[in-house]
ZAFI-788210 format. One record per atom (N, C-alpha, C): x, y, z; residue in one letter. Coordinates in steps of 0.02 Angstrom, whole numbers, padded with zeros to 5 digits, always signed. Layout:
XYZA ...
This chain:
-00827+00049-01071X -00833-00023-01069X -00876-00047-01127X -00832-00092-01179X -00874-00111-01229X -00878-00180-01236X -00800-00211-01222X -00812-00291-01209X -00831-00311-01156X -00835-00380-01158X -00866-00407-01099X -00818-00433-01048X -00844-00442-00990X -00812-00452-00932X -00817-00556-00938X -00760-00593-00933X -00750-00650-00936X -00757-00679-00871X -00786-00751-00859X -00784-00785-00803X -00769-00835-00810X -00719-00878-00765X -00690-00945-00785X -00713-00983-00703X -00751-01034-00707X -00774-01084-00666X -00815-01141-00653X -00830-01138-00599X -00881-01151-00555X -00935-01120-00570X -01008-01167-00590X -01048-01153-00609X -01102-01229-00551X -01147-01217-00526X -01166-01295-00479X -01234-01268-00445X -01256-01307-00405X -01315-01308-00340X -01312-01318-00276X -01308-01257-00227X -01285-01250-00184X -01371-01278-00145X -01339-01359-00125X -01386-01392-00077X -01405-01371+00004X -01465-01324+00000X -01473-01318+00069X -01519-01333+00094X -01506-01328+00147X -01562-01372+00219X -01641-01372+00195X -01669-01309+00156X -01730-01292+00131X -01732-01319+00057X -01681-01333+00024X -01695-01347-00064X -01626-01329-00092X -01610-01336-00158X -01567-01332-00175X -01579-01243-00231X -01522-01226-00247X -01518-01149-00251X -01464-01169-00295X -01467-01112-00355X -01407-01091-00397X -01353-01050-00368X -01297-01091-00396X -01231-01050-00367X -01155-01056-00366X -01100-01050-00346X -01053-01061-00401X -01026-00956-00393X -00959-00949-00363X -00931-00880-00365X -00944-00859-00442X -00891-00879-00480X -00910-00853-00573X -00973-00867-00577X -01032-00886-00552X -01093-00900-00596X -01120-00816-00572X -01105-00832-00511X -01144-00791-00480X -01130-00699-00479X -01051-00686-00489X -01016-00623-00513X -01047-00623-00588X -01055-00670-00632X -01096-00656-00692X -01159-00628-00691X -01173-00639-00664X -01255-00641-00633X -01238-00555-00639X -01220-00543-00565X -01233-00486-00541X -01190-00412-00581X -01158-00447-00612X -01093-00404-00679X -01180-00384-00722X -01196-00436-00742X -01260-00439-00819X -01312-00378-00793X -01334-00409-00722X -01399-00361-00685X -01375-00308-00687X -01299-00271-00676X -01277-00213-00668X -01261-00184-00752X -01290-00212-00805X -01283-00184-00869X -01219-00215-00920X -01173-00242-00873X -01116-00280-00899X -01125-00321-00942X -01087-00338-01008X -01078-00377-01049X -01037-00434-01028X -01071-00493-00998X -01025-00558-00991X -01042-00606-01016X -00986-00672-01028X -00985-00712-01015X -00938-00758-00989X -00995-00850-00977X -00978-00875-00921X -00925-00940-00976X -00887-00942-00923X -00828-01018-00966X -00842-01058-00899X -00887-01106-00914X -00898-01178-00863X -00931-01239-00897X -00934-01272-00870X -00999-01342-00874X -01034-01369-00832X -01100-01407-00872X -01130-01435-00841X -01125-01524-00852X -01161-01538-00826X -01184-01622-00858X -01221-01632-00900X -01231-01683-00941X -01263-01671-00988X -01344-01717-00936X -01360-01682-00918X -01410-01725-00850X -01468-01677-00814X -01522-01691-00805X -01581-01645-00745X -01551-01569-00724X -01509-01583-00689X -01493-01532-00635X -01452-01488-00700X -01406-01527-00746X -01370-01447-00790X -01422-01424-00822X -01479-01438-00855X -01525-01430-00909X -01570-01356-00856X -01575-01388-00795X -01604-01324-00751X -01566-01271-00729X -01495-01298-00725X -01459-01224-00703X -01440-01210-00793X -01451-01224-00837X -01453-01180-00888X -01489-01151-00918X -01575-01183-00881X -01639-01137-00908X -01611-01064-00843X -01603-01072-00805X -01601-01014-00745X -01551-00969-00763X -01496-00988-00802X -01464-00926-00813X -01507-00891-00897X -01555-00936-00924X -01569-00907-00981X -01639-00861-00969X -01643-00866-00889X -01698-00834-00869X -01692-00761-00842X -01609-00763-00839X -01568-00698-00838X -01550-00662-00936X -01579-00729-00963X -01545-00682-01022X -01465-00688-01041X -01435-00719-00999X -01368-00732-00990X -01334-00783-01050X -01294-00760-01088X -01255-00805-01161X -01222-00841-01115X -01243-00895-01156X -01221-00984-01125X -01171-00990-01173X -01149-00960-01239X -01119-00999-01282X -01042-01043-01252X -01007-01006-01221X -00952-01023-01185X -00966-01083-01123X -01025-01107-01110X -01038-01168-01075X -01032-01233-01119X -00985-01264-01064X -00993-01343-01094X -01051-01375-01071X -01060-01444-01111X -01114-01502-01087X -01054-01554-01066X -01058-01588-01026X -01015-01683-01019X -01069-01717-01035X -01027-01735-01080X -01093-01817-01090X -01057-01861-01021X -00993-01877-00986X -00982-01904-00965X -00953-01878-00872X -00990-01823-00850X -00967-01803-00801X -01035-01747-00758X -01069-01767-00699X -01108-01736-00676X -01106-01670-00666X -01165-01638-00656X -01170-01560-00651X -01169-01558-00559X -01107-01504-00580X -01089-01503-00493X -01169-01456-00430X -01132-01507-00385X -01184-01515-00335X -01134-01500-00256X -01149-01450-00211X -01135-01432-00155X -01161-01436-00095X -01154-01478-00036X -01196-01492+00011X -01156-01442+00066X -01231-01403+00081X -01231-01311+00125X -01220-01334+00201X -01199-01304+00234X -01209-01300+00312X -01219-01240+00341X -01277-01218+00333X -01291-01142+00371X -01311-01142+00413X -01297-01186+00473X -01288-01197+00540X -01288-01113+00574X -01217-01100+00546X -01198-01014+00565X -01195-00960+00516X -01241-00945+00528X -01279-00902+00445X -01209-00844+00432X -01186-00838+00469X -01111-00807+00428X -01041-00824+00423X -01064-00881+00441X -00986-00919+00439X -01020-00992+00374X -01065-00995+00324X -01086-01045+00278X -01013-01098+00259X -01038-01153+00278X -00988-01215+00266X -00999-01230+00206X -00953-01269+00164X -00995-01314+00078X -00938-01368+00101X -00970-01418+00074X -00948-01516+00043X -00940-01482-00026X -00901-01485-00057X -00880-01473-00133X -00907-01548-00166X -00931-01566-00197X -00922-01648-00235X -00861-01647-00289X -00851-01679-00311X -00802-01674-00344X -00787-01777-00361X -00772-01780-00414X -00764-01722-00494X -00830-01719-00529X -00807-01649-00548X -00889-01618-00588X -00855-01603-00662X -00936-01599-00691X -00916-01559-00767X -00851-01492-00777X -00862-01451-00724X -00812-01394-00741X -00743-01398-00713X -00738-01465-00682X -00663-01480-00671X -00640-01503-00730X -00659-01527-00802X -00659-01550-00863X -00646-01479-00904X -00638-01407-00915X -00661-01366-00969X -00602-01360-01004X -00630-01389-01065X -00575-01380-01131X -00555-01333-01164X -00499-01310-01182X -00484-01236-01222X -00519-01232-01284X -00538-01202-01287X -00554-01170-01370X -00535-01120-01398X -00529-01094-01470X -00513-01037-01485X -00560-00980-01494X -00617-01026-01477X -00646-00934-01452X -00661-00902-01391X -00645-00965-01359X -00626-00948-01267X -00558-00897-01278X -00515-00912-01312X -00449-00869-01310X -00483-00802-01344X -00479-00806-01409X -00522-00737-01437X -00570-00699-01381X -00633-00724-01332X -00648-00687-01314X -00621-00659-01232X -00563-00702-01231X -00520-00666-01158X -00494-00619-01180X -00455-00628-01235X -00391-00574-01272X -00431-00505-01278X -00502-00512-01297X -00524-00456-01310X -00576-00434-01234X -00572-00456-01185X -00623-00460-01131X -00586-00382-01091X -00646-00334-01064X -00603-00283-01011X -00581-00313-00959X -00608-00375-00925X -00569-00405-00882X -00600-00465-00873X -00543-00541-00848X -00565-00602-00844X -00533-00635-00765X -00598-00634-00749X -00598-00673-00691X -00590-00740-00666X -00546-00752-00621X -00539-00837-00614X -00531-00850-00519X -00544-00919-00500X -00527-00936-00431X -00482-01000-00412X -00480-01010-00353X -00450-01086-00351X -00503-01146-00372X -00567-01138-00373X -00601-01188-00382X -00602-01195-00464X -00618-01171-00476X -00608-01199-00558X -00519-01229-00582X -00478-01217-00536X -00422-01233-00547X -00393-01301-00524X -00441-01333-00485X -00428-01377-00455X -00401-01449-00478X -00432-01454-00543X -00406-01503-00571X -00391-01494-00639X -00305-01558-00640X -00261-01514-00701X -00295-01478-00771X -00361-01529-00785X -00366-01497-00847X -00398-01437-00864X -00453-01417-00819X -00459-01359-00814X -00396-01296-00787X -00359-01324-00742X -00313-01264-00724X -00259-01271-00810X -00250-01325-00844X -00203-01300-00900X -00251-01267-00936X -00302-01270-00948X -00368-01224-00992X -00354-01154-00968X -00351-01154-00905X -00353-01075-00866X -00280-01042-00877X -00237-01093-00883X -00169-01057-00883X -00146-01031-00954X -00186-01076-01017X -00174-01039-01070X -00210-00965-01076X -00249-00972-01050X -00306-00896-01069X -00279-00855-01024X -00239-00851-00968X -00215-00819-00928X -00156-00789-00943X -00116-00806-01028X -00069-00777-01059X -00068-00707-01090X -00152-00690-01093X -00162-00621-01132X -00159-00579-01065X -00138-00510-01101X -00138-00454-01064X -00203-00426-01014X -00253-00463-01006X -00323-00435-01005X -00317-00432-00934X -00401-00372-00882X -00376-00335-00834X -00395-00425-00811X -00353-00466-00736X -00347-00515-00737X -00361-00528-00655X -00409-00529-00646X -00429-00545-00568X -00427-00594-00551X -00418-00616-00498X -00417-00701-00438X -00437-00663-00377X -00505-00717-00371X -00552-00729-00312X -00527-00780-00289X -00475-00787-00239X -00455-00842-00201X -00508-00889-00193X -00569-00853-00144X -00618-00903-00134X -00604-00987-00110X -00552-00976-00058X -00514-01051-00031X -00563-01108+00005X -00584-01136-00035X -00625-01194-00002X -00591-01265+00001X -00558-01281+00061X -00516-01338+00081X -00555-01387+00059X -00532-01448+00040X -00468-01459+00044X -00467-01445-00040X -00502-01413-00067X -00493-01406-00150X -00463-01343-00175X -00377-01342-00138X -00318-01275-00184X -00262-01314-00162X -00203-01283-00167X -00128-01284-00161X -00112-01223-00175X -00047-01197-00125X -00008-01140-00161X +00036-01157-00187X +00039-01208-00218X +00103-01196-00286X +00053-01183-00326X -00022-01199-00325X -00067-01168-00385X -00083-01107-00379X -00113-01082-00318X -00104-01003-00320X -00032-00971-00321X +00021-00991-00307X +00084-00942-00328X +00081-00923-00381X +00065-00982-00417X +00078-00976-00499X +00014-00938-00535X -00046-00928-00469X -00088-00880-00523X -00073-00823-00514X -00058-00807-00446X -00042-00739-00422X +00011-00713-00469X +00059-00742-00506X +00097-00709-00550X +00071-00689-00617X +00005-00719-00627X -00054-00673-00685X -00088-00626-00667X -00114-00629-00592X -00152-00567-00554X -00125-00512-00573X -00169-00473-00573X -00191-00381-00560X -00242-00355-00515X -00284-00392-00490X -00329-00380-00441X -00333-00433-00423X -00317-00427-00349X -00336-00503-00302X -00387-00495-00251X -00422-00526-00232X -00502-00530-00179X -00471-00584-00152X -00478-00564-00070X -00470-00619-00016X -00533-00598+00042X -00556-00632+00086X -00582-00631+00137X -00523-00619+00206X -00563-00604+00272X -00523-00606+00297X -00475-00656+00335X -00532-00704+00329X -00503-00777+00360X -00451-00804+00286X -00451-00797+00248X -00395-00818+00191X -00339-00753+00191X -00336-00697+00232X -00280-00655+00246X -00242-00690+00280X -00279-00743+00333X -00250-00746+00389X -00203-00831+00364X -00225-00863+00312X -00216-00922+00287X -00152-00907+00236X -00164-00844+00203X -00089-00833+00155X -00045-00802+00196X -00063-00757+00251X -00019-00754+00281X +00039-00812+00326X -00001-00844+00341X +00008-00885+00381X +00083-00949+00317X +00049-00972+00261X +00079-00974+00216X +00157-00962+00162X +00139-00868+00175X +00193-00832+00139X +00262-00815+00205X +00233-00809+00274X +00260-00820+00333X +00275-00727+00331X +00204-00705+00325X +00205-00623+00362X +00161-00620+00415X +00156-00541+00437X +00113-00542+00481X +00039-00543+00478X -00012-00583+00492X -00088-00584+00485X -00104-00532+00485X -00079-00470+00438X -00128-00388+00450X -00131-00374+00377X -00182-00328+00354X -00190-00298+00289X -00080-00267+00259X -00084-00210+00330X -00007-00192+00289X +00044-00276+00270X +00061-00302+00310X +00099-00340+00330X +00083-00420+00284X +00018-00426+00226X +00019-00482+00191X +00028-00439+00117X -00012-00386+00126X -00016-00347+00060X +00050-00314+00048X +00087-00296+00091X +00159-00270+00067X +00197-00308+00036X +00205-00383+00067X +00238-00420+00042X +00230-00438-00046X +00143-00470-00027X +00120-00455-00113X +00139-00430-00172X +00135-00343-00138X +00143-00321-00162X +00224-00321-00227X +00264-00340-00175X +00341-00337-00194X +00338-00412-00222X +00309-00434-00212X +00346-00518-00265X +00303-00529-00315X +00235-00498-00318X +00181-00520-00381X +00154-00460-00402X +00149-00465-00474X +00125-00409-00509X +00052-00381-00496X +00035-00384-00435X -00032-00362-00414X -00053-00282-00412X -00081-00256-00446X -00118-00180-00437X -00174-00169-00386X -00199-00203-00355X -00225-00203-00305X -00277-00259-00276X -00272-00259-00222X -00291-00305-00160X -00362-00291-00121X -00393-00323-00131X -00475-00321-00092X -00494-00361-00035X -00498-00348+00032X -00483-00395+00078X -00585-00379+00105X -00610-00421+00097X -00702-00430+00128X -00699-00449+00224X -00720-00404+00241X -00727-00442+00306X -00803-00437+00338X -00847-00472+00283X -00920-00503+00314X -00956-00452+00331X -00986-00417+00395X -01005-00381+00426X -00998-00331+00437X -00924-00327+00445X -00875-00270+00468X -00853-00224+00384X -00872-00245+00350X -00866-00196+00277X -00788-00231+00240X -00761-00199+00219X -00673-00192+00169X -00628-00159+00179X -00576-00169+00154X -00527-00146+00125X -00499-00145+00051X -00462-00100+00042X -00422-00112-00034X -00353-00089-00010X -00308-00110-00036X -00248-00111-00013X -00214-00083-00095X -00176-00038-00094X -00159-00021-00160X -00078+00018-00182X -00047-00032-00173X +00018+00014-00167X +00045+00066-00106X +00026+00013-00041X +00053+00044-00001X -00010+00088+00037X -00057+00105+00005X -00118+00147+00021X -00179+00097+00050X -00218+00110+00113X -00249+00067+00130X -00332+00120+00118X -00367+00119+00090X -00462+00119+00099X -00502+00081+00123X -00515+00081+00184X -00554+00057+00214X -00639+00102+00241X -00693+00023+00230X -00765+00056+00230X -00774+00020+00287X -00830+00045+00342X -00846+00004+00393X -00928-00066+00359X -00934-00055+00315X -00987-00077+00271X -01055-00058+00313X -01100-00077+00280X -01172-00066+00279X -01229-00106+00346X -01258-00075+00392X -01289-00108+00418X -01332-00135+00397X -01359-00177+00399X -01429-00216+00361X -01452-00290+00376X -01528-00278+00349X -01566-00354+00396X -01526-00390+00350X -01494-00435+00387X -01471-00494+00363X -01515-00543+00346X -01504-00585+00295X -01530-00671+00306X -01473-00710+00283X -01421-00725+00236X -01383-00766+00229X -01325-00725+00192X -01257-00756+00199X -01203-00734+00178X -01186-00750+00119X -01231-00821+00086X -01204-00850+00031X -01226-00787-00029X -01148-00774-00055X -01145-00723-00130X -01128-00657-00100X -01151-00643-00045X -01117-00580-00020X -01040-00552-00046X -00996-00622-00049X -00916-00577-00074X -00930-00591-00146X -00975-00632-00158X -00975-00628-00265X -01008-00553-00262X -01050-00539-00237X -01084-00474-00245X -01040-00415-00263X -00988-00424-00189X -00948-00367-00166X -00905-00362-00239X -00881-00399-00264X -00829-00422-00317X -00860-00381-00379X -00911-00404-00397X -00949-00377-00455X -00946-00312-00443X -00962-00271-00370X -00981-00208-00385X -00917-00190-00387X -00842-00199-00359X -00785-00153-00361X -00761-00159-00456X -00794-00205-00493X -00760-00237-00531X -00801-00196-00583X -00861-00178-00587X -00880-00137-00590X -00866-00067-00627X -00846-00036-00549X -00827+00028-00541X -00755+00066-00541X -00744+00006-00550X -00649-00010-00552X -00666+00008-00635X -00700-00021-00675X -00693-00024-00745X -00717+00039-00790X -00753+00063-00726X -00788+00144-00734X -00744+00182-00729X -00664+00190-00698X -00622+00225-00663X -00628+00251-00613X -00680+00223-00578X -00695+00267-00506X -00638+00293-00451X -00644+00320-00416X -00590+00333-00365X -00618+00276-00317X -00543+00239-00273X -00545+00187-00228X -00591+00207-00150X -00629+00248-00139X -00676+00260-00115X -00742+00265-00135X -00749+00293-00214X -00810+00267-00230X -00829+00201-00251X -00763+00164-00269X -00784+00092-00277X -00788+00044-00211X -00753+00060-00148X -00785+00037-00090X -00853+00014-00082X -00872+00094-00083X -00913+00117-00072X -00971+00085-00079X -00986+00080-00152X -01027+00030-00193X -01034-00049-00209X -00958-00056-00173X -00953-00144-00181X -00975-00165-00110X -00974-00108-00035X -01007-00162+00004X -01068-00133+00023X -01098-00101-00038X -01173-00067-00033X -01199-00153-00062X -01173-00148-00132X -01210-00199-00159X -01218-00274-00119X -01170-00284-00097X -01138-00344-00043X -01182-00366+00002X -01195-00303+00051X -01245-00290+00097X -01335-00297+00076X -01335-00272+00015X -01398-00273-00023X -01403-00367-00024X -01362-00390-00070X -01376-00480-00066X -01366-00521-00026X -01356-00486+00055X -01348-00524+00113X -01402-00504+00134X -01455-00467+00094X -01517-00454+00133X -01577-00503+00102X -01543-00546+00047X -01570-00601+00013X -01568-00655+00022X -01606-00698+00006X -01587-00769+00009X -01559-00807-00046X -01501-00843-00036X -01464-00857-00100X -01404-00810-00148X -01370-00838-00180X -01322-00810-00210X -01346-00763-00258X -01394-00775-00293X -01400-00734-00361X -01479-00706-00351X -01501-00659-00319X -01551-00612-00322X -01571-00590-00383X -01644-00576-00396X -01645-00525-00454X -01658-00447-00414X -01640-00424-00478X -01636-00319-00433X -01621-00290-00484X -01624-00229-00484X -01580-00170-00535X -01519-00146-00467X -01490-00104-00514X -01445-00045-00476X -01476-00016-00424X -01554+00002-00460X -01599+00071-00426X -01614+00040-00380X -01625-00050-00373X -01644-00059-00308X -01605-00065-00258X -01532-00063-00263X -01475-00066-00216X -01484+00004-00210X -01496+00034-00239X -01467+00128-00199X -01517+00146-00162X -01596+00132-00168X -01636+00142-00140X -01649+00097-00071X -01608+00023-00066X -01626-00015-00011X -01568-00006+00050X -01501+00004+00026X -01465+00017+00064X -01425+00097+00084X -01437+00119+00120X -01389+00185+00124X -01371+00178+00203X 
């Protein structure tokens, strides 16, 4: 691994009951890609306003290349109102429209996808046209090409995910969004029975299904790996599946075998559900040493 790993999104402040917190799936898989030694960067915006000026000192407090961030002079830095009512079931109010529903193509956004080991995207950054035509040009290169569903109603459509799933190579769902595409594509709500179908109509290499507590799956041509995941003191769920994502994405890029990348994606997972907030600081050494 020599290039960098690409992120296309959602970048915001996840408002909760105690204060507001950095956060955002791509902010936060950047995050934890960088802490794990990874070369990334992030494709989002802010506002040109208070709140972007601070979530861009905080990622520079990671060290993290901003160059691929926009400013709006004319569009706020997104803001998320939390409901952790049920600390594992976390609700969000999306606001909308924000700066990164705005992100404009450039040509060195293309240059550095074309050359990226792999570029990540979700429904939320897709949500509105001009960012999803931004996403759909960069989604023309060959590069390894992941979608984090990450379905937060009422902000997707599947005529927009059909049409990404036909760029996918690695897809991440939860299990409550198994049960939503299933429900959808009109199969049966089970790992074989959504992923088979998948499998046969979209160019997908493999399938990552998170189920919270209860650990993963990868679904891979017919082959199912399943981990029971990690016991551990909990405090909040928010970033737990960005976590999980980073580490298979990872180890996927390492060539690991689909058991050792389990393995490690709901070690790490489990490690930032033992945190508060999406983006922890840590090394590696402190995930191997906190969770076994």
């Amino acid at each position: 691994m020599s290039e960098p790993v690409v992120l296309f999104g959602e970048m915001l402040w996840d408002c909760l009951p105690t204060g507001a917190v950095p956060g955002g799936a791509p902010m936060n898989v950047a995050l934890h890609l960088h802490q794990l030694g990874l070369p990334t960067r992030l494709i989002s915006a802010v506002g040109k306003d208070a709140d972007g000026e601070k979530l861009l000192d905080f990622l520079r407090s990671f060290n993290l290349p901003l160059e691929m961030v926009q400013v709006k002079d004319d569009q706020a830095t997104s803001q998320v109102v939390v409901d952790t009512s049920d600390p594992e079931n976390i609700r969000y109010d999306i606001l909308a429209p924000v700066a990164w529903d705005f992100l404009e193509w450039s040509p060195e956004q293309d240059q550095i996808v074309a050359e990226a080991d792999a570029f990540l995207f979700g429904t939320l950054g897709a949500r509105h046209p001009e960012s999803l035509a931004t996403l759909l040009k960069l989604l023309r290169h060959p590069t390894l090409r992941v979608f984090d569903a990450n379905l937060r109603p009422p902000h997707y459509s599947f005529d927009v995910i059909e049409t990404l799933l036909g760029y996918t190579d690695i897809l991440k769902i939860n299990e409550d969004e198994l049960e939503v595409f299933a429900a959808h594509f009109g199969t049966e709500a089970s790992i074989p029975g959504l992923c088979d179908y998948l499998d046969q109509q979209y160019p997908i290499s493999i399938i990552c299904i998170t189920r919270g507590s209860k650990g993963a799956a990868i679904y891979q041509k017919g082959a199912i790996v399943e981990h029971p995941g990690y016991k551990v003191a909990f405090q909040d769920s928010i970033g737990a599946g960005d976590a999980f994502l980073s580490g298979f994405i990872k180890m996927y890029l390492e060539e690991k075998s689909p058991e050792e990348i389990i393995d490690f994606a709901c070690k790490l997972g489990g490690y930032v559900a033992t945190q508060k907030g999406g983006a922890p600081r840590y090394t590696e050494a402190d995930v191997h040493r906190e969770i076994r």
